[in-house]
C-alpha positions, 0 to 999 in steps of 0.5 A, spaced: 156 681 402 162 685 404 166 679 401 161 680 394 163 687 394 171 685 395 171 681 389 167 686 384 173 691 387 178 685 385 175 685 378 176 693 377 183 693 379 185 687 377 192 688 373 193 689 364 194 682 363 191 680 357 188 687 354 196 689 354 199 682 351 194 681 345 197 687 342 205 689 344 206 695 339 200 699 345 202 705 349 203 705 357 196 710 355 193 705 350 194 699 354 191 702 361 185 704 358 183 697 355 185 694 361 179 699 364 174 697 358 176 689 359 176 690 367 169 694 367 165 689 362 169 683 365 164 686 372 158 688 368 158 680 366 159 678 373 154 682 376 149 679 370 150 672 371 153 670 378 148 668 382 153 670 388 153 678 386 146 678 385 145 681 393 150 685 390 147 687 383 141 690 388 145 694 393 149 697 387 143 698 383 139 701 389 145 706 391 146 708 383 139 710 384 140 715 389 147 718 385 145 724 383 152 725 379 151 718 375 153 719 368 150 713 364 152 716 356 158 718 358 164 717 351 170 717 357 172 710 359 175 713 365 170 716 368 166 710 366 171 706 370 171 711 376 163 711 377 163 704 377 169 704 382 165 710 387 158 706 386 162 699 389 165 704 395 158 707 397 156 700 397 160 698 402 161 704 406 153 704 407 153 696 408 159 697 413 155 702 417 149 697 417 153 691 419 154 696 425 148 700 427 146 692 427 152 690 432 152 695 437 144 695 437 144 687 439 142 684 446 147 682 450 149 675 451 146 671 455 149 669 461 151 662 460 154 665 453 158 671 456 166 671 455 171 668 460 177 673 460 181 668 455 176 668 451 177 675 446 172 679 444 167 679 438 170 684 432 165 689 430 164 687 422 167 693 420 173 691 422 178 689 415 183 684 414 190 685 410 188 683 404 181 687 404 185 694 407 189 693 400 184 691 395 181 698 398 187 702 397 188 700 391 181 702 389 183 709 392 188 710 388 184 708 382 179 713 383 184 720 386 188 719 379 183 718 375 177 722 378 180 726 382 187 729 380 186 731 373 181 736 374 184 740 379 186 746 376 194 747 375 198 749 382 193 746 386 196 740 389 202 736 386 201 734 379 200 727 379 205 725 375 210 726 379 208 722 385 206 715 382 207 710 376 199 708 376 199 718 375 204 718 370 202 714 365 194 716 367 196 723 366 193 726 360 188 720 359 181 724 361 176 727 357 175 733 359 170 736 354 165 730 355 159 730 359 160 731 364 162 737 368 170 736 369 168 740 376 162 735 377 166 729 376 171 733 382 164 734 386 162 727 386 169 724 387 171 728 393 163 728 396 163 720 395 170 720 399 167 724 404 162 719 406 166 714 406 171 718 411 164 718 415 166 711 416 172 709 421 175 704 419 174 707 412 176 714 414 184 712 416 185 709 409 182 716 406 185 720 410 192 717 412 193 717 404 189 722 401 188 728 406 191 733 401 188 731 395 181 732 398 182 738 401 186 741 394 179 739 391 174 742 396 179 749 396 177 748 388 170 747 388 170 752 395 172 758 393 175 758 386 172 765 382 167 763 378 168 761 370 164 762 364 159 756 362 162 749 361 161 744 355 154 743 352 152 749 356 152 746 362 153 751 368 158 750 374 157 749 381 152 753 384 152 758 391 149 753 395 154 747 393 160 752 394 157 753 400 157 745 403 163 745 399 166 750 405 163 747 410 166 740 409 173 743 409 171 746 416 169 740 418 175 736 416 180 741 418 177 741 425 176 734 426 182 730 422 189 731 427 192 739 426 200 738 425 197 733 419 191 739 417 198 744 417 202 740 413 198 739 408 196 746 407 203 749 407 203 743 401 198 746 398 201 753 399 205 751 394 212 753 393 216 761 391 212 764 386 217 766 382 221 759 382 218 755 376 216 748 378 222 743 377 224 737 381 230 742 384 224 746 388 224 745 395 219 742 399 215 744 405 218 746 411 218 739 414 217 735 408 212 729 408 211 726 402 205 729 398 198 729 398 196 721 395 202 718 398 207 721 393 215 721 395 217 728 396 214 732 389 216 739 388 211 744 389 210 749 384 208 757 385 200 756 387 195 761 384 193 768 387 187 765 391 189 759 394 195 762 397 191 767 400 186 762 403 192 758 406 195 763 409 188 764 412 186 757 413 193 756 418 192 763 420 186 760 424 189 754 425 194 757 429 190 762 434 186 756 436 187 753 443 194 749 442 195 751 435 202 754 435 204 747 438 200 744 432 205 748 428 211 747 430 210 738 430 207 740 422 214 743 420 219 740 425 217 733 426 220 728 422 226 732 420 232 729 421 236 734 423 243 739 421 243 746 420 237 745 415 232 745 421 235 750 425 234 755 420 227 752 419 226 753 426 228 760 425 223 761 419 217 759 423 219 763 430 219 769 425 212 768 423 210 766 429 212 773 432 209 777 426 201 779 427 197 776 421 192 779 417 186 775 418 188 777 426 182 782 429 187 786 433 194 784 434 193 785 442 188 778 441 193 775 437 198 776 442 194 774 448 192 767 445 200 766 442 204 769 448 202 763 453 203 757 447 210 760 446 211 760 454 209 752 454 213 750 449 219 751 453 216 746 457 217 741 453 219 734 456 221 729 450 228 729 449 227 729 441 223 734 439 224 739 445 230 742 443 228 744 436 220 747 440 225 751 444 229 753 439 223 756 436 219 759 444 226 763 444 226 765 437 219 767 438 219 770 444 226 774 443 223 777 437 217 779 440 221 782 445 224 786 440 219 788 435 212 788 440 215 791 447 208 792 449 205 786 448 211 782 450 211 785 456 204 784 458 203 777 455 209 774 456 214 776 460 210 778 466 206 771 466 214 768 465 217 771 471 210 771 475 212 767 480 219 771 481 214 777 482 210 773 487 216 771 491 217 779 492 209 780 494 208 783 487 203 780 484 199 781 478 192 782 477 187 775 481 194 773 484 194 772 491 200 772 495 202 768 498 207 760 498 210 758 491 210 751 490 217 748 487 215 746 481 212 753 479 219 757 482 223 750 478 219 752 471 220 759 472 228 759 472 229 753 467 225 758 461 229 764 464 235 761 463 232 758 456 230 765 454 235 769 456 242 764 457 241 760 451 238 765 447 242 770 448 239 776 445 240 782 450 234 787 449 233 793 454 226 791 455 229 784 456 234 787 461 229 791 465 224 785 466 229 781 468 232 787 473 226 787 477 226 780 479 234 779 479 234 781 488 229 774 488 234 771 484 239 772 488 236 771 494 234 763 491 242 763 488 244 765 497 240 759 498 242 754 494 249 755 496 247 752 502 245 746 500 245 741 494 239 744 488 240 743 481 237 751 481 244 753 483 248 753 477 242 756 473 241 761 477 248 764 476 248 764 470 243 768 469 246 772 474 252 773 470 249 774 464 244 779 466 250 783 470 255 782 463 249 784 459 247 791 463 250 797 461 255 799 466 252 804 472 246 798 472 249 793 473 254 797 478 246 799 481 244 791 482 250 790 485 249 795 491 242 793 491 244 786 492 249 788 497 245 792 501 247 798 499 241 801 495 236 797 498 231 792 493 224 792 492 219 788 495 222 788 501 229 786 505 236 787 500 235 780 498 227 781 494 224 776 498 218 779 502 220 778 509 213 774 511 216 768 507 223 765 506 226 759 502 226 752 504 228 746 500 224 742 496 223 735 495 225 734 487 232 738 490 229 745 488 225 750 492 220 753 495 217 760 498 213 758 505 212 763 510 216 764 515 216 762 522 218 769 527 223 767 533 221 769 540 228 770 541 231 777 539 237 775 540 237 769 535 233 772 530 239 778 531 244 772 530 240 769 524 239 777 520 246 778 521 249 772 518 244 772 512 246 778 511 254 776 511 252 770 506 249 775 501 256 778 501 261 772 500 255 769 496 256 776 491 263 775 491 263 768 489 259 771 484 263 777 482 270 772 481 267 769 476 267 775 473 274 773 470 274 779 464 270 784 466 272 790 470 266 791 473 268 788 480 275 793 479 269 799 478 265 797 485 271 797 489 273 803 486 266 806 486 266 803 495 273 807 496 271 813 492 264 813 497 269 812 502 273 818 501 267 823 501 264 819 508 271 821 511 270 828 508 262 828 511 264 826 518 269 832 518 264 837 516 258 834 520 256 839 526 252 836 532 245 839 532 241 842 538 236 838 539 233 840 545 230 846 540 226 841 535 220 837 536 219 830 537 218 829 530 223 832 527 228 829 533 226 823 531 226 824 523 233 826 525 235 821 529 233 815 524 237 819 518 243 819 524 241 811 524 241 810 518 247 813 515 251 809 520 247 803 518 250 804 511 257 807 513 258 799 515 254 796 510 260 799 505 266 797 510 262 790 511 262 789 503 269 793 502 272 788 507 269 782 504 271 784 497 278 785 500 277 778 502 274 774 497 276 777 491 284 777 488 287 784 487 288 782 480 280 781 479 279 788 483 284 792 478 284 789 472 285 794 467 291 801 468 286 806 468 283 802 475 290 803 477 290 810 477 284 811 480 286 806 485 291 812 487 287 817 486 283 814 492 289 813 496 290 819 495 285 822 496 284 819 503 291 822 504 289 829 504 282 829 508 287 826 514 290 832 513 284 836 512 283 834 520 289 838 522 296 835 524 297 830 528 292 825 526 296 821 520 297 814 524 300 809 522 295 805 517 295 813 514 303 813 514 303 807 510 297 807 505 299 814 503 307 811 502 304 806 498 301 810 494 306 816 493 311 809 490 306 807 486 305 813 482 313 814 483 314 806 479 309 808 474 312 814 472 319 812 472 317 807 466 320 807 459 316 810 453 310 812 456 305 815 452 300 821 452 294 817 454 298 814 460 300 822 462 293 824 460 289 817 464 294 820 471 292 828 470 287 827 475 293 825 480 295 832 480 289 836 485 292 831 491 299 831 489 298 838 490 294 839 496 301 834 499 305 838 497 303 844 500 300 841 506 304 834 508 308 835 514 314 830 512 318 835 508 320 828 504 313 826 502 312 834 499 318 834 495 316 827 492 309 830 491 311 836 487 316 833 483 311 826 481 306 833 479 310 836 476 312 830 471 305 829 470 304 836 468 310 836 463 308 829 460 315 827 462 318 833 459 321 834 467 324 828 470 328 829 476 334 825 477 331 822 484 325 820 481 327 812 480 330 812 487 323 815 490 323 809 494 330 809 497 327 817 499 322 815 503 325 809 507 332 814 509 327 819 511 326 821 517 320 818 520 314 818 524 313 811 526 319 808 524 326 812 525 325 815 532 324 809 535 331 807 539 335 800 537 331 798 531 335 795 526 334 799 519 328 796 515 332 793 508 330 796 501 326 789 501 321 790 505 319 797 504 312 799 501 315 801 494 316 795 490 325 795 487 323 791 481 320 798 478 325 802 480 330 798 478 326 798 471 327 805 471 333 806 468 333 799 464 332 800 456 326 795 456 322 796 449 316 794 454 310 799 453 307 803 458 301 799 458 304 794 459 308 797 464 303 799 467 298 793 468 304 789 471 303 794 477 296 790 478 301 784 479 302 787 486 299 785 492 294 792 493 295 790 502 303 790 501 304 793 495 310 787 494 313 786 488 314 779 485 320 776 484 325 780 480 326 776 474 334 775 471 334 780 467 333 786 471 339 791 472 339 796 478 340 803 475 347 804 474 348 811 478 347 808 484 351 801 487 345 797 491 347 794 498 346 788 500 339 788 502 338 793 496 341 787 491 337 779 489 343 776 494 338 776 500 340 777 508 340 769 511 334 772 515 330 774 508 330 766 505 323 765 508 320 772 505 324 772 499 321 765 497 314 767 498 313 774 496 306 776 497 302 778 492 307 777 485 304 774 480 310 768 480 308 766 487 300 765 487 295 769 490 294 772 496 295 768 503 289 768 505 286 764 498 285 757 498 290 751 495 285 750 490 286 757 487 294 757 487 298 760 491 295 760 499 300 758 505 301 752 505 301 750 497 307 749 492 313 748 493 316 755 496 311 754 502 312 759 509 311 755 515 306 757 521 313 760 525 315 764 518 307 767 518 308 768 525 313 772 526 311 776 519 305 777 524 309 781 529 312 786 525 310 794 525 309 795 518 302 795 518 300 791 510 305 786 512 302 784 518 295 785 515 296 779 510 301 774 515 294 775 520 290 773 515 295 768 512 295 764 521 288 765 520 288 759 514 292 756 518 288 755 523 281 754 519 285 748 515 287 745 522 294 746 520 300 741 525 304 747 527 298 752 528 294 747 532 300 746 537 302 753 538 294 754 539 296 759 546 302 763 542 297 765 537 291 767 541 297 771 545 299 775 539 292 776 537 291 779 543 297 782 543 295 787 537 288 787 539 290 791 545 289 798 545 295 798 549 299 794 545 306 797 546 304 794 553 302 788 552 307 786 547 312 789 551 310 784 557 309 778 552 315 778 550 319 780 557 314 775 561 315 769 556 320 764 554 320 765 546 318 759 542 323 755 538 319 756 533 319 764 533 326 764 534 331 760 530 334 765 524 334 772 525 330 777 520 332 784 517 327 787 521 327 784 528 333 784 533 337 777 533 336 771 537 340 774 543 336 780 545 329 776 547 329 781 553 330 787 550 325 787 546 321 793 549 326 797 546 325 795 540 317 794 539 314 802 540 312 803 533 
């Protein structure tokens, strides 16, 4: 029976042959449809006197009799050709179906016949081979041109005259003023197509060729508005048949596959409505080829009521259960890349972000679409994956932007939830408690995606992510302690967060980060003290709870180490801060709050506390506690910074220069707050440096008002110094700074560019009363030569410029760099040999390396890799140079050479590991309370190593007087 229907198929669709040869002058029109009429009475015949159709000629007949949409006296020969075609297809489709109801229904076999496991299993008979699954395409494509396409309404589907020969040269063949109804005809196709569908094996050639062309017919018959009464009076289709045509569009969209459905809807939406139709007009979005198999048609403007239909039809599509993946594979798959596609991923994030009409309230639209945003980032195909992120973050960052209510309740929440649960802030039905590395691993791959790769800052994006930047952190701490993929996302997102922040929030994230302004959720870093981070086996991490010591002093040990790490982790954060000034204004914020410490310290009173109850004396005595506790959590985080970040990250621009010395200053005039006397040589020095630095920028060429304006809040403490400053030099220099300040330069004293010569030939303190001590060169002073020298110079440079240089200077020792060929000492004064570029013999090894200059390298205490440590280039001071420069009173110098031996010693250094007992004798030499004491006897009790005495230094005594080195060293 299947092979009798095959050949009735063959016969219909069988090629022009004869019918177009008899008569050539024939059209293309005219000669298809004599081949239709020779083909169908070819059939007619067959069926008649073939005694092998006749099982067949039975089976049609019966079917005809069911066919209630059978027109025997019909004057179209094209119709006649699709009935006949439509009864041949119902024909096979219900022996088909009976062939299988008889082939799942069989017994088993009996055992002596069942199948050895070579042997292949029996094929059901609805199975086709090749040439039968070509024969049945064709004859599909015959009844969609013929009994389908020319009754749709125009703009509903591509015409079929654009897609295929066979539809070009059929278009305009219909008559449609016949009997019967053109609606009719469109009923009784797409029903006929419907039931072959039901079919598997029949529905795969239906749908995968003409899905949209019987979804275009359904919309029609469905939901068309209503006309008047065709030809002949024959009414249109009736409420009830409407209706079943509604409810098979239902059915067909819910069963064939959704990305498929979605496509051929945005199809049939058709094309801008004020664009006519033309082979220029864009495709859909994802352009497959067009309903029936056509090659890429141009889509014309669609009617009203279809397009509204559309849009309802994907707008259910989208808020069902995975709809929003449905959408992006429909119009993202199959494209082929370029700026078009991310254009087009563009487009479909601003509508998924956008609330639908057809939605019941925008709070149920959000809640069903924010968790499919959030999957989409998940993703794993390396195809696809980076055009659906694409679209998660363009759909998530816009409904962040225009939806801030919903976002921050569908999205972002459920987004950084398990960041929330790490700091034992959990969400409604969540319990705290262990979270697995997958989900922590999740959480910062979609952060990183949404925020780094989209790169759309929001406040309400930046305030979510606030919350949870202490947990970040703390994972960032822990994967700087082991390998983990987590760690350079982390910091990334760190960064990011930082960069974006408006300046006093990000100053405020990092003092809580620090300890300073304490975090939520418990314990500066976030992390809820019951649990802790471990790693995980896929080399990320994990939150398991936290095994408490028995050990007091361990868990001690473990806090303050923790600690510590949180700090040189934050600097390591804040140095990739390159061009930022946001390091510069913590450190500057942590001197400020220092100076005000140092005012509080002098005005705190004790308190009776015989007089107080218990509670209150011990209200009172926690506050004590914990303002000591955060008086050396800020010097423990100012030496850090110190430390670990260089000075030009820490004063980056001019204006943190001035406000650099405004603090020394500052610090300057509560010391003398305190009463005379209790300046020491650490005060001595810093309010040195700092009366030099603001004497170097004043003494520059060409300043501006702005840089006058920038140095006014200068004026209050060189006021204060100059009125209440013991040393009458640094009163003098004070009120003459003041008063060019003041005068926006108006006033400028001939000695201003010899400040730092006024200082060092003044009589001091610390220095000059000390009997036998050699006369500190200009070269090793506080105040850098190069500026004063520049002062008198005619150099175009500007006051920026001139200004900025100044952060060049190391601010431990204030060194200049190396003075370049250039410079000129001013001409009224002649420089001595220690005051000029020719260097003292004993100066080679300082002149060679000066510490902080911007030629020379970094600080001494940075590594090789950060260029200019003490043992890289090739102007590189020995362990004995770094050594002695350890024992100099000055205190800047001897700061930075201690640092300098402490690398040494760290990088294993030869000289340093076998001057091991000279090195830890100094060290304690200078940590000795009596330290005039213990120098004295060291140097008195021991033989000088070669190594500290082979050249003398412009600073210490000649070779020959090791002995006497205790008239000397009282500084």
């Amino acid at each position: 029976m299947t092979t009798a229907i095959f050949s009735a198929l063959n016969i219909l669709i069988k090629p022009l042959g004869e019918a177009a040869g008899r008569n050539p002058n024939l059209t293309q029109q005219e000669a298809l449809v004599a081949a239709l009429q020779t083909n169908l009475t070819l059939l007619e015949e067959r069926l008649r006197g073939d005694g092998e159709l006749e099982e067949l000629r039975g089976l049609r007949d019966e079917v005809q009799a069911k066919a209630t949409w059978v027109c025997s006296n019909s004057h179209d020969p094209t119709w006649s050709f699709v009935q006949e075609t439509l009864l041949l297809l119902l024909s096979l489709s219900r022996h088909l179906a009976l062939q299988l109801q008889l082939f799942n229904q069989a017994p088993p076999p009996a055992a002596a016949r069942l199948p050895t496991p070579e042997m292949a299993p029996p094929l059901p008979p609805d199975v086709l081979s090749v040439s039968q699954q070509k024969t049945l395409g064709a004859a599909l494509q015959f009844v969609v041109s013929l009994g389908l396409c020319p009754y749709l309404a125009p703009g509903v589907g591509v015409p079929v005259g654009r897609r295929t020969a066979l539809g070009s040269v059929a278009e305009g063949l219909a008559r449609v003023h016949a009997a019967p109804h053109p609606q009719r005809r469109l009923l009784a196709t797409a029903t006929v197509l419907l039931e072959l569908a039901q079919l598997s094996s029949l529905a795969t050639l239906v749908f995968t060729r003409h899905l949209g062309d019987v979804m275009a017919a359904l919309c029609q018959l469905g939901y068309r508005p209503k006309r008047h009464e065709g030809p002949g009076g024959e009414k249109e289709l009736s409420t009830e048949e409407r209706q079943s045509c509604r409810q098979a569009l239902q059915n067909l969209l819910g069963k064939v596959y959704q990305p498929i459905v979605i496509k051929e809807l945005l199809i049939l939406q058709g094309g801008p409505k004020q664009a006519p139709p033309g082979p220029s007009q864009g495709r859909a979005p994802g352009g497959p080829p067009g309903p029936g198999g056509g090659g890429g048609a141009a889509l014309g403007p669609a009617p009203p009521w279809l397009r509204r239909l559309c849009g309802q039809l994907l707008s259910e599509r989208l808020m069902q259960p995975g709809g929003l993946q449905a959408v992006v594979r429909a119009v993202l798959e199959g494209s082929a890349g370029g700026d078009s596609d991310w254009r087009t991923c563009d487009g479909v994030a601003r509508i998924l972000a956008a609330c639908p009409q057809q939605s019941l309230s925008a709070d149920s639209y959000y809640r069903l679409v924010c968790p499919q945003v959030v999957e989409l980032l998940h993703i794993r195909d390396k195809i696809t994956a980076q055009q659906f992120q694409r679209v998660a973050t363009r759909a998530a960052l816009t409904m962040v932007e225009d939806r801030p209510e919903f976002a921050q309740r569908y999205l972002l929440g459920p987004l950084l939830s398990p960041f929330a649960r790490c700091s034992g802030v959990t969400g409604e039905g969540e319990d705290q408690g262990p979270v697995e590395e997958r989900d922590l691993t999740r959480c910062v791959e979609d952060v990183f995606k949404v925020c780094v790769v989209g790169n759309r800052p929001s406040p309400v994006l930046l305030e979510a992510l606030g919350g949870v930047v202490p947990v970040l952190f703390a994972l960032f701490c822990f994967t700087k302690q082991n390998v983990s993929h987590l760690r350079a996302p982390c910091q990334e997102i760190l960064l990011w967060h930082l960069t974006h922040c408006d300046p006093p929030a990000a100053l405020a994230v990092l003092r809580r980060l620090s300890g300073l302004g304490g975090a939520a959720g418990g314990g500066a870093g976030g992390v809820d003290p019951r649990f802790t981070f471990c790693p995980g086996s896929e080399g990320g991490a994990k939150l398991t709870a936290q095994e408490n010591s028995s050990d007091e002093d361990e868990a001690l040990y473990e806090r303050l180490s923790g600690e510590q790490w949180r700090l040189e982790c934050l600097v390591q954060l804040l140095g990739q801060l390159q061009d930022s000034s946001l390091p510069g204004e913590l450190f500057l914020g942590l001197l400020q709050e220092l100076t005000s410490w140092a005012a509080e310290e002098e005005e705190e009173q004790e308190v009776d506390v015989s007089a107080m109850t218990l509670l209150e004396a011990e209200q009172h005595r926690e506050g004590r506690v914990e303002g000591r506790g955060h008086r050396l959590a800020l010097l423990q985080l100012l030496a850090v910074l110190s430390e670990g970040l260089p000075h030009t990250l820490l004063l980056r621009e001019p204006t943190q220069v001035v406000v650099f010395m405004e603090s020394l200053l500052q610090r300057a005039c509560v010391g003398l707050a305190q009463g005379p006397g209790t300046e020491g040589p650490v005060e001595s020095q810093t309010l040195r440096m700092g009366i030099g630095l603001v004497a170097a920028m004043l003494s520059g060429p060409q300043l501006k008002g702005e840089d006058y304006s920038s140095m006014s809040r200068l004026l209050p403490p060189l006021e204060e110094l100059s009125q209440k400053h013991p040393d009458r030099v640094i009163q003098e220099l004070a009120s003459d700074l003041r008063a060019v300040i003041a005068t926006h330069g108006a006033y400028r004293p001939d000695n201003l560019a010899h400040a730092p010569r006024r200082q060092d030939h003044a009589p001091q303190t610390h220095r000059t009363h000390v009997q036998g001590r050699p006369q500190i060169s200009q070269s090793d002073t506080s105040i850098p030569q190069s500026q004063t020298s520049q002062s008198d110079t005619s150099s175009a440079a500007s006051p920026q410029t001139h200004i900025s240089n100044l952060t060049t200077h190391s601010p431990h020792t204030g060194k200049p760099p190396p003075q370049s060929p250039t410079t000129q000492p001013p001409q009224s004064w002649t420089p001595s040999p220690a005051q000029s570029g020719a260097p003292h013999p004993g100066q080679t090894a300082r002149l060679q390396t000066p510490r902080g200059s911007a030629g020379g390298g970094a600080d001494p205490d940075r590594g090789p890799s950060e260029g200019g440590g003490p043992s890289s280039g090739p102007l590189r001071m020995s362990f004995s140079d770094w050594l002695l420069e350890a024992c100099d009173p000055d205190v800047p110098t001897r700061a930075v050479a201690l640092r300098a031996v402490t690398r040494l010693v760290v990088e294993r250094d030869a000289e340093a590991v076998q001057a091991q007992d000279k090195l830890l004798s100094v060290w304690r030499c200078w940590q000795t309370p009596t330290r005039k004491r213990s120098c004295k006897g060291f140097w008195e009790n021991t033989t000088p190593p070669p190594c500290l005495a082979p050249r003398p230094r412009p600073h210490q005594p000649p070779p020959g007087v090791w002995r006497h080195a205790s008239k000397w060293e009282r500084s």
